[in-house]
C-alpha positions in Angstrom: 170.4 72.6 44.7 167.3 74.7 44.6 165.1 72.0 46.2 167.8 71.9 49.0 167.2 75.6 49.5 163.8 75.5 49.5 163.7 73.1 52.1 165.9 75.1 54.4 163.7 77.9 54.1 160.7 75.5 54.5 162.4 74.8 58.2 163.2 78.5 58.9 160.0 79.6 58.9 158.0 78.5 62.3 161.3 80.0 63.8 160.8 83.8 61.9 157.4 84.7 63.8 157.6 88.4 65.5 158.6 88.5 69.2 155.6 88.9 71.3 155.8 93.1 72.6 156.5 93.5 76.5 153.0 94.5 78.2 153.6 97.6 79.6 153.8 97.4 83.7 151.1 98.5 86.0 151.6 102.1 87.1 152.2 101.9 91.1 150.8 105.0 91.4 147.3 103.9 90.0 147.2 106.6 87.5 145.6 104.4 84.9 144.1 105.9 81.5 142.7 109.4 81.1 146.8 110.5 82.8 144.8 111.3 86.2 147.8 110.0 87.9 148.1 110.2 91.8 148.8 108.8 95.2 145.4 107.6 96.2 146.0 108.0 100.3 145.5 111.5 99.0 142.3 111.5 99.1 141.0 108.5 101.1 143.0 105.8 104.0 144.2 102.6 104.0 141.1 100.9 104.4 139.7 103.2 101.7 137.1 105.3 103.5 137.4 108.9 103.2 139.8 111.6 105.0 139.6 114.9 106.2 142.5 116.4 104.1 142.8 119.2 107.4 141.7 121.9 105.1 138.9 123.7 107.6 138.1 123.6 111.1 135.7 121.7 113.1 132.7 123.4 113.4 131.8 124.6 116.8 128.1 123.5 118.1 125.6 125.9 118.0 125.3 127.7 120.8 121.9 128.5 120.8 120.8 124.7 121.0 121.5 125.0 125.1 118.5 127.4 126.9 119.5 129.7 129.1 118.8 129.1 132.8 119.0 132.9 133.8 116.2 135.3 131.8 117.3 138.2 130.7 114.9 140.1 131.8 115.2 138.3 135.5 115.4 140.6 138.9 119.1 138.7 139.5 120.3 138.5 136.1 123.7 140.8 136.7 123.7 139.0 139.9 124.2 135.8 138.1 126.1 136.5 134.8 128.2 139.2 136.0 127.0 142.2 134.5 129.8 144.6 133.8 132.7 142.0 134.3 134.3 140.5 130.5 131.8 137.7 129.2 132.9 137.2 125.5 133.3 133.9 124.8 134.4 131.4 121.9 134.1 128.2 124.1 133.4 126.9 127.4 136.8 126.7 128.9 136.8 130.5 128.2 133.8 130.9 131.2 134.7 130.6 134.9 132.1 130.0 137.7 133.3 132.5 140.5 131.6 134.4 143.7 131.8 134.0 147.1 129.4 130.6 146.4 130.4 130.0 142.7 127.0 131.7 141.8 128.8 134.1 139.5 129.4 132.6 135.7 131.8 135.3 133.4 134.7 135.4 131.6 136.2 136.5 134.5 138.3 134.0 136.2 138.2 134.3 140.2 135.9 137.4 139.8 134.5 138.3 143.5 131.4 138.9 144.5 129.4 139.6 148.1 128.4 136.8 150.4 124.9 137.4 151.4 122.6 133.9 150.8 120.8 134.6 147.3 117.2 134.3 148.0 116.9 132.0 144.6 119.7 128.7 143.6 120.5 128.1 140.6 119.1 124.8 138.6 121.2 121.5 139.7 122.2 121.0 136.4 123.1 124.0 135.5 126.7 125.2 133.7 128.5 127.7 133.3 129.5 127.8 129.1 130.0 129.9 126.4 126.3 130.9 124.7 126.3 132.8 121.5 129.4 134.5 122.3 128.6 135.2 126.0 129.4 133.1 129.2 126.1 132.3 130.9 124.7 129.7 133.0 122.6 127.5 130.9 120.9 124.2 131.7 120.7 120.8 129.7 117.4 119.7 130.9 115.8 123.5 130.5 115.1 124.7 134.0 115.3 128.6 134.4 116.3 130.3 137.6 113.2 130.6 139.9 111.7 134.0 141.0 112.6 135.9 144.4 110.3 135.0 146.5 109.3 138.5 147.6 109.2 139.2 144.2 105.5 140.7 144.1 106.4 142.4 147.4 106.7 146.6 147.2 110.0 146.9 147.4 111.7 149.1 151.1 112.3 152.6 149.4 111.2 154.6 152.0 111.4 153.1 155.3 107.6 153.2 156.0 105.3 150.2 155.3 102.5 148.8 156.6 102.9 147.0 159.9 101.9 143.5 158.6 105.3 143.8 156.6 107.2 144.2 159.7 109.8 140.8 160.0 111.6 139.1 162.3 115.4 138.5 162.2 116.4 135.7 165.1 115.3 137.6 168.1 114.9 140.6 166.5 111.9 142.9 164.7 112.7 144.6 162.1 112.1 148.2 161.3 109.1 148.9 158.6 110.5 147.7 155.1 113.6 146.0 156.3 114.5 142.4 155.3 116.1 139.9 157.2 118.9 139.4 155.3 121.2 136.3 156.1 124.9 136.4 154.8 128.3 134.6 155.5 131.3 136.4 156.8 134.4 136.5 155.5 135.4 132.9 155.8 132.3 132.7 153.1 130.0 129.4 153.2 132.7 127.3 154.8 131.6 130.1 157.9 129.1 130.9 160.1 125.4 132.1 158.7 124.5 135.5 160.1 121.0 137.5 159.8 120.3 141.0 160.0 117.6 143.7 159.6 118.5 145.7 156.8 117.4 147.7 153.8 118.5 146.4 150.6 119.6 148.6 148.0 121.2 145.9 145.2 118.1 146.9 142.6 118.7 151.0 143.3 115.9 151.1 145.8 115.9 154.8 147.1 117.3 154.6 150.8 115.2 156.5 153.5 116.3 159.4 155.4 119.7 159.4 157.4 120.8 156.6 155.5 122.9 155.5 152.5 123.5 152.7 150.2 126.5 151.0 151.4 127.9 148.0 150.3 129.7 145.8 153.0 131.2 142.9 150.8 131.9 140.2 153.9 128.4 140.8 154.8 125.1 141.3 153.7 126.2 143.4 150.1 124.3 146.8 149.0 122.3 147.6 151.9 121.3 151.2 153.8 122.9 152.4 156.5 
């Protein structure tokens, strides 16, 4: 009887091993040891690169990378960048180019200006954008707005001058110190050109006697008459 038992248990045992323990699954959020759980698109795509989680805004370029193309210390510079119109600026579609020939950048949109022809044209390349919080013309090749001609010329403040300053306008002399100064009419450059003798006052040139600083906005701007 006891030798039958003993080989029953004999033929039980292969059969009484422990269960082999479940592995634990992987966990789909690929939080694996340490418990730094968490959804991985978080912090980079599908491909795995990197993402902008949205959290700041793009930097704007900096402004003072583009030069200038009017001086600030130029004869025309209010001429050009609107002095005394709006010109704070965050980016370019904030800046207009305006005038009676678009010579006029601001933050003005449609701002006006007189339509006498500029004795000095801007750079061919030159824009009208947002600098350092101001709209200005600027150019990307660097090229600056060119000097008035008459520049180094004494000024008409007085109405006398020396005879070899006396001009000619068309078919006209013009008095000592008077320029002839050539303008479109109110139809602006899709008009006629006109000339005439006058004495410019646009840079607060004293007018001589009789005469005033007038400024006649379909014609040849601040002149004396």
């Amino acid at each position: 009887m006891h030798l039958r038992v003993l080989a029953l248990v004999a033929l039980a045992l292969p059969f009484a091993c422990d269960k082999p323990q479940p592995q634990p699954l992987p966990d789909p959020t690929g939080g694996g040891g340490g418990g730094g759980g968490g959804d991985p698109t978080a912090a980079s795509g599908a491909d795995g690169t990197p993402v902008d989680d949205g959290g700041g805004e793009t930097p704007t370029p900096a402004g003072g990378a583009r030069a200038r193309a009017v001086p600030g210390d130029h004869p025309l510079f209010g001429r050009f960048e609107g002095a005394g119109l709006p010109n704070a600026c965050k980016a370019d579609g904030e800046c207009f180019a305006a005038g009676c020939g678009g010579e006029l950048c601001s933050a003005e949109r449609g701002a006006a200006t007189t339509c006498e022809v500029l004795e000095v044209q801007l750079p061919r390349d030159a824009a009208c954008g947002c600098i350092e919080g101001d709209c200005a013309w600027w150019s990307p090749t660097g090229q600056t707005l060119p000097l008035p001609g008459g520049h180094d010329v004494p000024q008409p403040n007085s109405g006398q001058g020396p005879k070899e300053q006396l001009v000619t306008c068309g078919d006209k002399q013009c008095k000592p110190g008077q320029e002839c100064v050539g303008y479109y009419g109110i139809a602006g450059p899709r008009g006629p050109k006109f000339e005439s003798c006058e004495w410019r006052c646009d840079r607060k040139q004293a007018c001589p006697s009789g005469t005033k600083c007038t400024t006649i906005a379909d014609g040849p701007g601040a002149v004396c008459r």
